[in-house]
C-alpha positions in Angstrom: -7.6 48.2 46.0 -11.1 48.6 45.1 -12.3 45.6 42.6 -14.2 44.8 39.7 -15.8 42.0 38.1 -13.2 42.0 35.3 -14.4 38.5 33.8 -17.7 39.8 33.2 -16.4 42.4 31.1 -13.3 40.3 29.3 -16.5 37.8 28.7 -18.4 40.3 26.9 -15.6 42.4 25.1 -14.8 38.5 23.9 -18.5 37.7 22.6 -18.8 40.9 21.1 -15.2 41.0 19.6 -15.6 37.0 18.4 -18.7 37.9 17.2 -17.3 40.4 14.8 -14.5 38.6 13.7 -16.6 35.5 12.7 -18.8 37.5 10.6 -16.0 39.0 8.8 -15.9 36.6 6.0 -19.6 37.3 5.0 -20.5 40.5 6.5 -20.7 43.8 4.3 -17.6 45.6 4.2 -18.8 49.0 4.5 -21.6 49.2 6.8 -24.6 51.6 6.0 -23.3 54.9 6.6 -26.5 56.5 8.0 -25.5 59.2 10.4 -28.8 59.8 11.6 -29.2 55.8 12.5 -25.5 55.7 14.3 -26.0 58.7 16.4 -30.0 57.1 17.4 -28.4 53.3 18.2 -25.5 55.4 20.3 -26.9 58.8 21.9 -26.9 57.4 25.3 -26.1 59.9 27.3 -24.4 59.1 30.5 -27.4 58.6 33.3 -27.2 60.3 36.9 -26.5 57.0 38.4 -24.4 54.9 36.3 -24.5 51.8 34.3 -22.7 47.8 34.9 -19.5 48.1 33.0 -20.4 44.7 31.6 -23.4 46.0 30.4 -22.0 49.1 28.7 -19.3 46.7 26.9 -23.1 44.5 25.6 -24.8 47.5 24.7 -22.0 48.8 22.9 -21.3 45.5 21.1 -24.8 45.1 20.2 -25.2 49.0 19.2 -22.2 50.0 17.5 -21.0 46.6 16.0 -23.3 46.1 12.9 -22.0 49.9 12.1 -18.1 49.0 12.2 -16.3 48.6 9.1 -14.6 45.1 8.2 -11.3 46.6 7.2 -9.3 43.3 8.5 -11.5 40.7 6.5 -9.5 40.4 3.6 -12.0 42.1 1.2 -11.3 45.8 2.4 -8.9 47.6 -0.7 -8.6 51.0 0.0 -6.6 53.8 1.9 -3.6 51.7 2.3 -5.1 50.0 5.3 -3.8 46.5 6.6 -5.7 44.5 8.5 -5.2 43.3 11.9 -2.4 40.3 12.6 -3.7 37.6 15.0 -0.3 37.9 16.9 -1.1 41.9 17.5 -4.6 41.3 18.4 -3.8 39.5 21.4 -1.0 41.5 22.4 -3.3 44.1 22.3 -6.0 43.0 24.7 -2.7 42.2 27.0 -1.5 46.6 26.3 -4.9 47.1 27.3 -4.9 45.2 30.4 -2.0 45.9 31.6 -2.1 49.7 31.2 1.2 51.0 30.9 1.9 54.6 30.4 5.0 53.9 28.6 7.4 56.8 28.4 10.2 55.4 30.4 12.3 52.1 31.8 11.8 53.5 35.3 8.3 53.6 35.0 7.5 50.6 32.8 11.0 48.5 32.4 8.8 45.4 30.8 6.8 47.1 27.4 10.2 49.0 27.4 12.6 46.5 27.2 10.1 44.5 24.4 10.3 48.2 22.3 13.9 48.2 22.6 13.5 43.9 20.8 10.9 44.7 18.5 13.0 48.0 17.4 16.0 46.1 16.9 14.4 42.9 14.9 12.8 45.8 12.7 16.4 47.3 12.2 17.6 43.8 11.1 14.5 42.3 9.3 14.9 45.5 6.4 18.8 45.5 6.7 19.4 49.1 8.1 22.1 50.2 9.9 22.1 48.0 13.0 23.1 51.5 15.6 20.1 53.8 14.6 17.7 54.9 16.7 13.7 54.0 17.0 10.4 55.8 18.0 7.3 54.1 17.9 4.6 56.6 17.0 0.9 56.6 16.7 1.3 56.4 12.3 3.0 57.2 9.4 2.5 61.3 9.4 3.7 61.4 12.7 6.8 59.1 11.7 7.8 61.6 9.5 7.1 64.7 11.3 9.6 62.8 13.9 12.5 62.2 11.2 12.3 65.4 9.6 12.4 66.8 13.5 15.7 64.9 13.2 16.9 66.3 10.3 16.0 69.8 10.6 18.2 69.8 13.9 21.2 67.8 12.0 20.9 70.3 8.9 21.2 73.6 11.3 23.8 72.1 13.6 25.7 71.5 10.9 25.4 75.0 9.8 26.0 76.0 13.3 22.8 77.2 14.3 20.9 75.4 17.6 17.0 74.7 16.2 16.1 73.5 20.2 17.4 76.2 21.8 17.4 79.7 19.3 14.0 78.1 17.3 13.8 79.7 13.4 13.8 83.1 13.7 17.0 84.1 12.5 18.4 80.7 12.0 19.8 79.5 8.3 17.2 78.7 5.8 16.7 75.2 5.1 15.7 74.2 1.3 13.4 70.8 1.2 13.6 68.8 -2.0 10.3 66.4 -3.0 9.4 65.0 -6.1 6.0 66.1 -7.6 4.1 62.5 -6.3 5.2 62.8 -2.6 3.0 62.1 -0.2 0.6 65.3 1.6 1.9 64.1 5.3 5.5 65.4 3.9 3.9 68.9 3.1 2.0 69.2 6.5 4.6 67.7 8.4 7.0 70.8 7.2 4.2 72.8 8.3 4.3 71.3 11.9 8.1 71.5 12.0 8.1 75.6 11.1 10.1 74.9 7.8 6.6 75.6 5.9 5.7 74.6 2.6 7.4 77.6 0.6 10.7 75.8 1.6 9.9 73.0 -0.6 11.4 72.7 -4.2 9.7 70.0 -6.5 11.7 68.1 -9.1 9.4 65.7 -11.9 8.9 62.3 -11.6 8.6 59.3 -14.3 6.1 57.8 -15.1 5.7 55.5 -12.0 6.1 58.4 -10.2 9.7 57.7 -8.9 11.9 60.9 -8.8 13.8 61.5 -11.8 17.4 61.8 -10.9 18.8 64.0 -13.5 16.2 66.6 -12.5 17.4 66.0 -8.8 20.5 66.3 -9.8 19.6 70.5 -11.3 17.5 70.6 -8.3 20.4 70.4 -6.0 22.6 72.6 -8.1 20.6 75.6 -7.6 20.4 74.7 -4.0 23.2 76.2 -1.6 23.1 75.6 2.7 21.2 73.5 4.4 19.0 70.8 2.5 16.3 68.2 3.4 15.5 65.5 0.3 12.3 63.5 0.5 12.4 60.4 -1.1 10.3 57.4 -1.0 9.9 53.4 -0.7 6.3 52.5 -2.2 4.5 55.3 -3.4 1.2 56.2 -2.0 -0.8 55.6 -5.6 1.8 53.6 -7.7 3.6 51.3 -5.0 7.2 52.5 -7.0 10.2 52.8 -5.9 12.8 55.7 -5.8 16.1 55.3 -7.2 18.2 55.3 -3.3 21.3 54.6 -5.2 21.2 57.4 -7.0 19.6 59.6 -4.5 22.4 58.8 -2.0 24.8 59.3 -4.5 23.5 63.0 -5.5 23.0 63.6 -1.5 27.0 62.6 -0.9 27.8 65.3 -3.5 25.6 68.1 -2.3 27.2 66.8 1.0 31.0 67.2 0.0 30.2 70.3 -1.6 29.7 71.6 1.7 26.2 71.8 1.9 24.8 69.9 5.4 22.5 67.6 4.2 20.1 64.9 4.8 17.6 62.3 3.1 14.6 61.0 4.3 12.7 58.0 3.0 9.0 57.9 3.3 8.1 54.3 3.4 4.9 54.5 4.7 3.1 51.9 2.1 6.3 49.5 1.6 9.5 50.2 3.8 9.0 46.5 4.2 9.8 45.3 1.4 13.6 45.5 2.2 12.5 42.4 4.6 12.0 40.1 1.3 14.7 38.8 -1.0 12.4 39.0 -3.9 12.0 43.2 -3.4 16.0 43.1 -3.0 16.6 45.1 -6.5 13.8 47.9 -5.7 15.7 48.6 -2.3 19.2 48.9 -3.3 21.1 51.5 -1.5 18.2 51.8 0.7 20.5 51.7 4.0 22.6 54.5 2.9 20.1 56.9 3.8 19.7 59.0 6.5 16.1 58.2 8.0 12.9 56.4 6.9 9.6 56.2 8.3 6.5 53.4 8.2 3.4 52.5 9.5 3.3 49.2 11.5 -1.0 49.4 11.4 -0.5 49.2 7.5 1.7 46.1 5.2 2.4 44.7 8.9 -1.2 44.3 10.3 -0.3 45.2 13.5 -3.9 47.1 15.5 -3.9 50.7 15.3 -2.3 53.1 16.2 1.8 52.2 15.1 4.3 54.2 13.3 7.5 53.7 13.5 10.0 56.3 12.8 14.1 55.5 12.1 17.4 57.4 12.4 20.6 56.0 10.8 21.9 59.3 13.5 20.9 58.3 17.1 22.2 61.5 18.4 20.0 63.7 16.1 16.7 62.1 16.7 17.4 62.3 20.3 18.6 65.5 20.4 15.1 66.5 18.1 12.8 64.3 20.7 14.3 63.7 24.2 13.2 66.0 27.2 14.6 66.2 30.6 12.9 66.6 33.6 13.8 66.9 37.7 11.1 64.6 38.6 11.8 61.8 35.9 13.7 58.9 36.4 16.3 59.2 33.3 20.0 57.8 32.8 19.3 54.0 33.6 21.2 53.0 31.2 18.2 51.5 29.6 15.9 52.6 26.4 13.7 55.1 27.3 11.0 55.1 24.4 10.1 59.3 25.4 13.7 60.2 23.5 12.7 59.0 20.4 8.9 60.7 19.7 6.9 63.7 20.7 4.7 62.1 23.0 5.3 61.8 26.5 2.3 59.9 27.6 1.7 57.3 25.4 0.8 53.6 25.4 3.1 50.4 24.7 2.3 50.3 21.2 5.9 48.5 20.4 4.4 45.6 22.1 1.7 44.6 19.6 4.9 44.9 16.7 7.1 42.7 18.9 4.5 40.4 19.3 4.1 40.3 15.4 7.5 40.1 14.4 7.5 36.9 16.6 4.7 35.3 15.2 5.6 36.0 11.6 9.3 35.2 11.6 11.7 36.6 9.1 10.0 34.7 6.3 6.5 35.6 7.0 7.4 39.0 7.0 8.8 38.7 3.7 5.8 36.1 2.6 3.5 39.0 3.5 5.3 42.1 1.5 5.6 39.3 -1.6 2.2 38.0 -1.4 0.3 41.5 -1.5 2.3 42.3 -4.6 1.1 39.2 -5.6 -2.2 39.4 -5.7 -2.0 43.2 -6.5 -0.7 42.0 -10.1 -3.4 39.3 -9.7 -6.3 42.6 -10.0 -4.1 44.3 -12.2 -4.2 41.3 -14.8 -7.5 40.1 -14.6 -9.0 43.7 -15.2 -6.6 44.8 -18.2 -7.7 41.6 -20.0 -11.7 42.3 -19.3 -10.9 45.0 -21.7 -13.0 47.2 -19.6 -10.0 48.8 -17.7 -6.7 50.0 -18.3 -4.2 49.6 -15.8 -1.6 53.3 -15.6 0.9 52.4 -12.9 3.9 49.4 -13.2 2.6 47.3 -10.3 5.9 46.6 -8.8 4.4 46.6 -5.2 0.9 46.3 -3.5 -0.6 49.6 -5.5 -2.9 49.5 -8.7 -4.5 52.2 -10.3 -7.3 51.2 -12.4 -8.7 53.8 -15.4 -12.3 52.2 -16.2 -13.0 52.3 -20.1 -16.1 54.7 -20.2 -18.1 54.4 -23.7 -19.2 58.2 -23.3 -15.3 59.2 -22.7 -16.1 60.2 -18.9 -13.7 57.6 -17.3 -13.8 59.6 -13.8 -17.5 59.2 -13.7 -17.5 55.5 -14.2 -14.7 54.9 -11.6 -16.9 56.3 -9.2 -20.0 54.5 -9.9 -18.0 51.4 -10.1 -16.6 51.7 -6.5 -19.9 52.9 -5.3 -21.3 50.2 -6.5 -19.3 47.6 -4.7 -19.4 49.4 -1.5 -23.1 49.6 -1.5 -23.5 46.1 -1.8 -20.9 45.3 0.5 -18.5 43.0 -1.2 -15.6 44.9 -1.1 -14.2 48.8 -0.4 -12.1 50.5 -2.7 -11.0 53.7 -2.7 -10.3 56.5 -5.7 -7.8 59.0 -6.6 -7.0 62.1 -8.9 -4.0 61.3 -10.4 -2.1 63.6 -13.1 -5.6 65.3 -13.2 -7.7 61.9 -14.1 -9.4 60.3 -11.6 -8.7 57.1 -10.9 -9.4 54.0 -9.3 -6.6 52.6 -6.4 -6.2 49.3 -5.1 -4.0 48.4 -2.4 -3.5 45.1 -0.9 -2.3 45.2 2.4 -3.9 43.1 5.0 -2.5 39.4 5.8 -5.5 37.9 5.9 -6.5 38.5 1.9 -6.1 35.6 -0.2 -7.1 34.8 -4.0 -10.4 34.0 -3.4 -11.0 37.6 -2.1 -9.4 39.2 -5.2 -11.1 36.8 -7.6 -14.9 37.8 -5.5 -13.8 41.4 -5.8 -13.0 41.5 -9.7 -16.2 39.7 -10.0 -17.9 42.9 -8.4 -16.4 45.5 -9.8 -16.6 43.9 -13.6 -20.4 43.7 -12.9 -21.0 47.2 -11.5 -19.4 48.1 -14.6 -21.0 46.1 -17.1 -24.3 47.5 -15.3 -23.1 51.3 -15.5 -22.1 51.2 -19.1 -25.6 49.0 -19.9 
């Protein structure tokens, strides 16, 4: 085979990459966002003759790194984005390296074999049934799309219709129940899956935005045939939790009442949480459901891109995903990972989760999930008593939402100048939201590697970009 000088290029993806991650304690958090100065240090087109790949991994180390943001330094608070897990960062330079195109044990029986591990330790870590099925995915919208696959074929063969084979036209209706805060990758997923958004019916929420279950209850009793319900583990603005007791216990009704049905739990922000002890009570009855979905790249630092979707029905998921072909190598006997998502290419993202799960350990995992609420309520306290912010949400999990106290009544206005304050100086990135038509500001802790000196340099910020917007 033909070779390369591949320690030139490890040496300077290593200085570069070392580089970065050393500054990340000090550097801004959100770089300049100059367009015009990102497409001049980059516009370099590609030359008649070539360039060293060493040098093209300096140049781009030199010319794109003071433009990257520092969303793993500890400091970065919006978005829902964790940060990256020493354990996954090395596993990742060793996915890189090795370069498996990972659809199938005949092709790649090492990353596959780790998948099937880090599928099964994630099965037992948040206490779900131990016989359902896996797919890791490139993120949480995808995760979903791959459930509800699952559970639009479950709903129709249950009705007697076959979704892979016939498609829609003609086939039963199928009714989708969310609550009025679910997430917007629900909606579009619907839209991927044919079902389409006017299949949806919308029952109230509380006022943590966990679905009320005496209106899901009335929901379900107007509802006849086959029914999807969305529920949800850590809600994308509040961090709540959705009563799954009572959810599965409406969803075994509409069941015997002979109505095929299935739920689907959007964990996305905090599926996790049934890893710790201390989140026991807000995950009760959790496992009785029928799928949930989460993103690996968010509460468990693992590198981008991860989702991870799970089926409590093996046989539906597979049924939804799998694809058969003469010139693959199938029916090993072994997990192929190209049953359980749409993707057929794909890279051996499982790996960098297996190698996390490892590092962490069953108590680290649930450290993680326990110290991120922690030092969520730690914002949420010290801003309620500055008196200069009111906190709207029960901070239960790693989400706060922040109302800023303007003296002029325009509390949306000083939100934003608040947060575009802090990012312009660089000590810390949050992000904002409209919620139940105020705008808000939303803090989410969710990388490993924040700690109370972070939130305590952050509060300072943001107290001072306020005291300087309200003179």
């Amino acid at each position: 085979m033909r070779r390369s000088d591949w320690k030139s290029v490890l040496d300077a993806a290593t200085s570069g990459a070392l580089e970065h991650l050393d500054s990340l304690p000090h550097r801004p958090v959100l770089p300049a966002a100059d367009h015009a100065a990102i497409r001049t240090a980059l516009d370099q087109p590609p030359g008649t003759a070539g360039i060293d790949p060493t040098r093209v991994v300096e140049d781009l180390a030199r010319d794109l790194g003071p433009h990257i943001t520092a969303q793993a330094g500890g400091r970065y608070f919006g978005f829902v984005v964790g940060g990256l897990h020493p354990a996954s960062l090395g596993a990742e330079v060793l996915v890189a390296a090795w370069d498996q195109n990972a659809p199938m044990f005949a092709a790649t029986p090492g990353v596959a074999v780790a998948e099937e591990l880090a599928a099964q330790w994630l099965l037992s870590l948040m206490h779900l049934p131990e016989t359902s099925s896996v797919g890791f995915v490139t993120g949480g919208q995808m995760a979903t799309f791959t459930c509800l696959a699952a559970a639009r074929h479950e709903v129709l063969r249950a009705a007697g219709w076959d979704v892979e084979a016939d498609g829609l036209v003609g086939a039963p209706p199928v009714t989708v129940v969310v609550k009025s805060g679910a997430h917007a990758t629900v909606l579009r997923a619907l839209r991927f899956l044919g079902l389409g958004e006017r299949s949806v019916v919308t029952v109230a929420c509380d006022g943590n935005d966990n679905v009320r279950p005496d209106a899901l209850e009335q929901a379900l009793r107007t509802i006849h045939g086959p029914t999807i319900v969305a529920a949800e583990c850590g809600n994308v603005n509040t961090g709540g939790f959705d009563d799954f007791t009572a959810v599965a216990d409406l969803a075994d009704a509409h069941r015997a009442a002979g109505n095929p049905t299935w739920v689907h739990v959007d964990g996305a922000v905090m599926l996790l949480a049934a890893a710790s002890p201390v989140m026991a009570d807000n995950v009760v009855g959790l496992d009785r459901l029928d799928s949930w979905s989460t993103d690996g790249h968010k509460l468990l630092n693992v590198a981008y891109d991860c989702g991870i979707a799970i089926c409590r029905n093996a046989a539906a998921h597979r049924a939804a995903m799998s694809i058969q072909a003469s010139y693959l190598e199938q029916g090993t006997g072994a997990r192929d990972p190209l049953d359980w998502g749409p993707e057929f290419s794909r890279r051996a993202r499982g790996v960098g989760v297996y190698a996390t799960l490892r590092s962490l350990g069953r108590e680290g995992v649930a450290e993680l999930v326990e110290r991120t609420t922690r030092l969520a309520r730690r914002f949420a306290d010290a801003l309620h008593e500055s008196g200069r912010a009111v906190i709207v949400n029960d901070v239960v999990s790693n989400q706060v939402l922040v109302r800023w106290i303007a003296p002029d009544g325009d509390d949306g206005r000083l939100a934003d100048e608040v947060m575009a304050g802090v990012r312009a100086e660089g000590s810390a990135f949050f992000s904002g939201t409209t919620y139940r038509g105020r705008r808000l500001m939303r803090i989410s802790v969710s990388d490993w590697a924040t700690d109370e000196q972070d939130v305590d340099r952050a509060v300072e910020a943001l107290l001072r970009h306020a005291r300087l917007a309200t003179g």
